[in-house]
C-alpha positions, -999 to 999 in steps of 0.1 A, spaced: 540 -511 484 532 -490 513 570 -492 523 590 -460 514 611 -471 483 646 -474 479 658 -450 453 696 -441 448 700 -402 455 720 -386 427 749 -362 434 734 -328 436 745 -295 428 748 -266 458 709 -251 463 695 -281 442 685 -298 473 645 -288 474 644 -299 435 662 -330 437 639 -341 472 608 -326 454 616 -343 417 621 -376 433 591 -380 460 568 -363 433 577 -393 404 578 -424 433 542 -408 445 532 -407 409 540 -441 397 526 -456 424 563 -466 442 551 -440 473 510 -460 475 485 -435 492 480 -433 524 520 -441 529 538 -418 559 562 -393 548 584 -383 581 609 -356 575 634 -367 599 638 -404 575 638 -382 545 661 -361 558 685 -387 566 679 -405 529 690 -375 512 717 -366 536 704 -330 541 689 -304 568 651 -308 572 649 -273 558 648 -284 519 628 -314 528 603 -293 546 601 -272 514 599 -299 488 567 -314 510 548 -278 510 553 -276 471 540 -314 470 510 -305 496 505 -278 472 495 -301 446 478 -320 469 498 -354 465 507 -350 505 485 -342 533 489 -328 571 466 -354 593 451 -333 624 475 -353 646 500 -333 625 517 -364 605 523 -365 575 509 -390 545 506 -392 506 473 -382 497 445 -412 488 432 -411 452 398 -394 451 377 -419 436 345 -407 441 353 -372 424 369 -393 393 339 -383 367 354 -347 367 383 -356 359 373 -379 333 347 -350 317 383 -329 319 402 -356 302 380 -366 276 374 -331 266 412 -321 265 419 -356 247 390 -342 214 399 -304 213 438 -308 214 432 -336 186 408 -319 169 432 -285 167 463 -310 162 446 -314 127 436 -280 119 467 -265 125 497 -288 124 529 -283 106 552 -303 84 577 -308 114 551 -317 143 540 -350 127 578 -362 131 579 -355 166 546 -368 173 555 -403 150 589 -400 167 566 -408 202 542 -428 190 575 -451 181 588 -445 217 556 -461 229 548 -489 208 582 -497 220 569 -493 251 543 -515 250 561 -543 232 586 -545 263 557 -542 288 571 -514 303 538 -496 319 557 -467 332 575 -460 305 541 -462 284 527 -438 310 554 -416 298 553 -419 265 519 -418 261 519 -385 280 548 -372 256 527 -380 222 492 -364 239 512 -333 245 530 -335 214 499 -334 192 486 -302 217 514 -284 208 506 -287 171 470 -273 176 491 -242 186 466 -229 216 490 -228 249 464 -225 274 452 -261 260 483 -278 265 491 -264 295 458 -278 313 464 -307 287 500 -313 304 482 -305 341 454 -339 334 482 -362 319 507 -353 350 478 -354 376 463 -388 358 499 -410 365 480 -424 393 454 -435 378 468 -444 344 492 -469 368 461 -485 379 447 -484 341 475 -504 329 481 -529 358 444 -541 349 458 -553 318 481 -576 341 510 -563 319 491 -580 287 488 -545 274 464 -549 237 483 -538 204 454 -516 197 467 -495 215 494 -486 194 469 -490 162 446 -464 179 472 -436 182 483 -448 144 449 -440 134 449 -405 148 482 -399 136 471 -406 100 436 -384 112 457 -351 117 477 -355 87 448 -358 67 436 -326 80 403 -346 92 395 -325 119 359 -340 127 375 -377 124 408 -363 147 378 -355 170 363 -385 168 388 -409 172 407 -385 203 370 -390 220 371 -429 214 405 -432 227 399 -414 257 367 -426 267 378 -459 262 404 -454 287 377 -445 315 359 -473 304 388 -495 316 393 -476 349 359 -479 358 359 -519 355 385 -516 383 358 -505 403 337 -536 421 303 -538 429 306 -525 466 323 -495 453 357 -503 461 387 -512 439 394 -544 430 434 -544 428 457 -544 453 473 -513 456 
Protein backbone atom coordinates (compact mmCIF):
# COMPACT_ATOMS: atom_id res chain seq x y z
CA UNK A 1 0.00 0.00 0.00
CA UNK A 2 2.86 2.30 0.36
CA UNK A 3 2.79 2.78 -3.57
CA UNK A 4 1.14 6.10 -4.73
CA UNK A 5 -2.31 5.00 -6.13
CA UNK A 6 -3.51 5.12 -9.46
CA UNK A 7 -6.56 7.33 -9.45
CA UNK A 8 -8.12 8.72 -12.84
CA UNK A 9 -7.76 12.68 -12.73
CA UNK A 10 -11.16 14.30 -13.72
CA UNK A 11 -11.40 17.14 -16.19
CA UNK A 12 -11.05 20.28 -14.23
CA UNK A 13 -12.43 23.53 -14.57
CA UNK A 14 -9.82 26.82 -15.10
CA UNK A 15 -8.43 27.75 -11.30
CA UNK A 16 -9.82 24.39 -9.87
CA UNK A 17 -6.41 22.90 -9.98
CA UNK A 18 -5.40 23.31 -6.06
CA UNK A 19 -9.05 21.78 -5.15
CA UNK A 20 -9.07 19.00 -7.42
CA UNK A 21 -5.05 17.98 -6.30
CA UNK A 22 -6.03 18.91 -2.71
CA UNK A 23 -9.73 16.81 -2.77
CA UNK A 24 -8.07 13.91 -4.26
CA UNK A 25 -4.64 13.36 -2.05
CA UNK A 26 -6.74 14.35 1.03
CA UNK A 27 -9.53 11.23 0.36
CA UNK A 28 -6.55 8.52 -0.90
CA UNK A 29 -4.56 9.78 2.50
CA UNK A 30 -7.78 9.29 4.38
CA UNK A 31 -8.86 5.92 3.33
CA UNK A 32 -5.82 4.54 3.70
CA UNK A 33 -5.01 4.27 -0.41
CA UNK A 34 -1.83 7.01 0.39
CA UNK A 35 -0.47 4.54 3.86
CA UNK A 36 1.69 6.81 6.24
CA UNK A 37 4.85 7.27 5.96
CA UNK A 38 4.40 7.16 1.96
CA UNK A 39 6.61 10.00 -0.17
CA UNK A 40 4.71 12.65 -1.77
CA UNK A 41 7.19 14.35 -4.49
CA UNK A 42 5.83 17.34 -6.26
CA UNK A 43 7.51 16.85 -9.49
CA UNK A 44 5.41 13.06 -9.84
CA UNK A 45 2.34 14.83 -8.76
CA UNK A 46 2.85 17.37 -10.94
CA UNK A 47 3.10 15.22 -13.82
CA UNK A 48 -0.15 12.94 -12.62
CA UNK A 49 -2.27 15.86 -12.73
CA UNK A 50 -0.75 17.41 -15.76
CA UNK A 51 -0.17 20.87 -14.10
CA UNK A 52 2.66 23.48 -12.82
CA UNK A 53 4.02 22.65 -9.43
CA UNK A 54 2.47 25.82 -8.24
CA UNK A 55 -1.15 24.33 -7.38
CA UNK A 56 0.47 21.16 -6.23
CA UNK A 57 2.72 23.11 -3.90
CA UNK A 58 -0.50 24.71 -2.62
CA UNK A 59 -2.77 21.80 -2.14
CA UNK A 60 0.37 20.07 0.03
CA UNK A 61 0.58 23.39 2.48
CA UNK A 62 -3.32 23.18 2.97
CA UNK A 63 -2.80 19.23 3.64
CA UNK A 64 0.41 19.95 5.97
CA UNK A 65 -1.96 22.35 7.50
CA UNK A 66 -4.08 19.63 8.72
CA UNK A 67 -1.24 17.71 9.45
CA UNK A 68 -1.88 14.66 7.05
CA UNK A 69 1.64 15.64 5.29
CA UNK A 70 4.90 16.38 6.88
CA UNK A 71 8.40 18.30 5.77
CA UNK A 72 11.30 15.70 6.98
CA UNK A 73 14.46 17.86 7.96
CA UNK A 74 16.14 16.49 4.79
CA UNK A 75 13.32 18.56 3.25
CA UNK A 76 11.13 15.54 1.59
CA UNK A 77 8.07 15.20 1.76
CA UNK A 78 5.80 12.19 3.42
CA UNK A 79 2.16 11.53 4.67
CA UNK A 80 2.03 11.87 8.21
CA UNK A 81 2.12 8.43 10.58
CA UNK A 82 -0.99 7.92 12.73
CA UNK A 83 -0.25 9.10 16.30
CA UNK A 84 -1.00 6.19 18.28
CA UNK A 85 0.25 7.00 21.36
CA UNK A 86 -1.84 10.30 21.58
CA UNK A 87 -5.09 8.15 20.52
CA UNK A 88 -6.88 8.38 24.19
CA UNK A 89 -7.58 12.18 23.34
CA UNK A 90 -9.05 11.55 20.67
CA UNK A 91 -11.10 8.91 21.85
CA UNK A 92 -12.16 11.20 25.21
CA UNK A 93 -13.12 13.79 22.09
CA UNK A 94 -15.05 11.16 20.27
CA UNK A 95 -16.82 9.60 22.82
CA UNK A 96 -17.95 12.83 24.25
CA UNK A 97 -19.07 14.37 20.80
CA UNK A 98 -20.72 10.84 20.01
CA UNK A 99 -23.23 11.34 23.85
CA UNK A 100 -23.86 15.20 23.64
CA UNK A 101 -24.81 15.40 19.82
CA UNK A 102 -27.15 12.27 20.59
CA UNK A 103 -28.26 13.40 23.62
CA UNK A 104 -29.34 16.98 21.97
CA UNK A 105 -30.43 14.97 18.72
CA UNK A 106 -33.34 13.93 21.15
CA UNK A 107 -34.09 17.00 22.85
CA UNK A 108 -34.46 18.98 20.02
CA UNK A 109 -35.13 17.22 16.75
CA UNK A 110 -37.72 17.94 14.27
CA UNK A 111 -40.34 16.06 12.30
CA UNK A 112 -38.05 16.19 9.06
CA UNK A 113 -34.56 15.27 10.70
CA UNK A 114 -35.54 11.77 11.58
CA UNK A 115 -36.07 11.11 7.65
CA UNK A 116 -32.73 12.30 6.76
CA UNK A 117 -31.16 10.55 9.51
CA UNK A 118 -33.31 6.99 8.63
CA UNK A 119 -32.65 8.01 5.00
CA UNK A 120 -28.55 7.27 6.18
CA UNK A 121 -28.97 4.80 8.51
CA UNK A 122 -30.45 2.94 5.16
CA UNK A 123 -27.44 4.12 3.14
CA UNK A 124 -25.31 2.22 5.56
CA UNK A 125 -26.96 -0.89 6.43
CA UNK A 126 -26.62 -1.00 2.73
CA UNK A 127 -23.32 -0.46 3.30
CA UNK A 128 -22.59 -2.98 5.39
CA UNK A 129 -24.57 -5.75 3.65
CA UNK A 130 -22.17 -5.18 0.50
CA UNK A 131 -19.11 -5.03 2.67
CA UNK A 132 -18.17 -1.96 1.48
CA UNK A 133 -15.94 -0.46 4.52
CA UNK A 134 -15.35 2.81 2.85
CA UNK A 135 -18.55 3.49 1.89
CA UNK A 136 -19.61 2.57 5.69
CA UNK A 137 -16.95 5.01 6.75
CA UNK A 138 -18.91 7.41 4.86
CA UNK A 139 -22.05 6.76 5.74
CA UNK A 140 -21.58 6.28 9.06
CA UNK A 141 -20.05 9.78 9.17
CA UNK A 142 -23.17 11.22 7.20
CA UNK A 143 -25.78 9.68 9.95
CA UNK A 144 -23.43 10.97 13.09
CA UNK A 145 -23.54 14.33 11.59
CA UNK A 146 -26.98 14.07 10.54
CA UNK A 147 -28.33 13.49 14.09
CA UNK A 148 -25.81 16.67 15.25
CA UNK A 149 -27.56 18.74 13.08
CA UNK A 150 -30.85 17.92 14.71
CA UNK A 151 -29.52 18.88 18.33
CA UNK A 152 -29.38 22.33 16.56
CA UNK A 153 -25.94 23.63 18.47
CA UNK A 154 -23.34 24.43 15.33
CA UNK A 155 -20.32 24.63 17.21
CA UNK A 156 -21.06 20.74 18.14
CA UNK A 157 -21.30 19.56 14.81
CA UNK A 158 -18.71 21.46 13.46
CA UNK A 159 -16.04 19.78 15.96
CA UNK A 160 -18.48 16.72 15.59
CA UNK A 161 -17.69 16.81 11.54
CA UNK A 162 -13.73 17.77 12.50
CA UNK A 163 -13.46 13.93 14.82
CA UNK A 164 -15.44 11.93 12.06
CA UNK A 165 -13.17 13.52 9.12
CA UNK A 166 -9.95 13.31 11.21
CA UNK A 167 -10.98 9.55 12.48
CA UNK A 168 -11.12 8.01 8.55
CA UNK A 169 -7.84 6.69 9.44
CA UNK A 170 -8.47 5.07 12.07
CA UNK A 171 -12.09 4.00 11.45
CA UNK A 172 -10.23 2.11 8.12
CA UNK A 173 -8.14 0.22 10.57
CA UNK A 174 -11.51 -0.34 12.88
CA UNK A 175 -13.24 -2.02 10.16
CA UNK A 176 -10.41 -4.02 8.44
CA UNK A 177 -10.22 -5.89 11.90
CA UNK A 178 -13.49 -7.23 11.21
CA UNK A 179 -11.74 -8.81 8.04
CA UNK A 180 -14.71 -7.43 6.07
CA UNK A 181 -17.11 -9.72 8.36
CA UNK A 182 -18.54 -6.44 9.57
CA UNK A 183 -21.45 -7.69 12.72
CA UNK A 184 -25.19 -6.69 11.89
CA UNK A 185 -25.26 -5.04 15.15
CA UNK A 186 -24.05 -2.60 13.89
CA UNK A 187 -26.88 -1.49 11.99
CA UNK A 188 -29.20 -2.68 15.04
CA UNK A 189 -27.18 -0.27 17.33
CA UNK A 190 -27.85 2.97 15.21
CA UNK A 191 -31.63 1.43 14.91
CA UNK A 192 -31.79 1.70 18.53
CA UNK A 193 -30.72 5.28 18.81
CA UNK A 194 -32.80 6.19 16.01
CA UNK A 195 -35.84 4.92 17.87
CA UNK A 196 -33.94 6.75 21.26
CA UNK A 197 -34.31 10.36 19.65
CA UNK A 198 -37.69 9.83 18.47
CA UNK A 199 -38.82 8.89 21.72
CA UNK A 200 -37.45 12.03 22.97
CA UNK A 201 -35.28 9.77 25.54
CA UNK A 202 -32.62 12.03 26.00
CA UNK A 203 -30.84 10.07 28.96
CA UNK A 204 -31.28 6.69 26.86
CA UNK A 205 -30.00 8.78 23.42
CA UNK A 206 -27.13 9.40 25.82
CA UNK A 207 -26.63 6.26 26.82
CA UNK A 208 -26.77 4.27 23.95
CA UNK A 209 -24.41 7.26 21.74
CA UNK A 210 -21.83 6.46 24.74
CA UNK A 211 -22.14 2.53 24.13
CA UNK A 212 -21.76 2.86 20.60
CA UNK A 213 -18.87 4.95 20.68
CA UNK A 214 -16.92 3.38 23.33
CA UNK A 215 -17.43 0.23 21.82
CA UNK A 216 -15.77 1.43 18.82
CA UNK A 217 -12.41 2.20 20.83
CA UNK A 218 -12.80 -0.86 22.32
CA UNK A 219 -12.24 -2.50 18.87
CA UNK A 220 -9.40 -0.23 17.93
CA UNK A 221 -7.54 -0.85 20.92
CA UNK A 222 -7.53 -4.82 20.29
CA UNK A 223 -5.61 -3.81 17.19
CA UNK A 224 -3.00 -2.93 19.44
CA UNK A 225 -0.55 -6.04 20.52
CA UNK A 226 1.17 -6.70 23.50
CA UNK A 227 4.56 -4.87 22.49
CA UNK A 228 2.61 -1.90 21.73
CA UNK A 229 2.58 -2.07 18.07
CA UNK A 230 -0.31 -2.80 15.63
CA UNK A 231 -1.10 -5.91 14.71
CA UNK A 232 -2.38 -5.38 10.90
CA UNK A 233 -0.56 -4.71 8.06
CA UNK A 234 -0.96 -1.44 6.98
Amino acid sequence: MAETASLSVPERKRGSGVKMVYDLLRNQILDLELAPGSPVDEVQLAERFKMSRTPIREALVRLAGEGLIETLPNRSTMVSNIDFLNLSTFFDALVLMYRVTTRLAAQNYRPEDLSVIQGFHQDYAAAVEARDALAMIATNAAFHAAIAEAGRNPYFTSLFRRLLDEGRRILRLYYRSYEEQFPQRFVEEHAEIIAAIKARDVEKADRLGKAHAEQIVAQVQKLFNPNGGLDISL
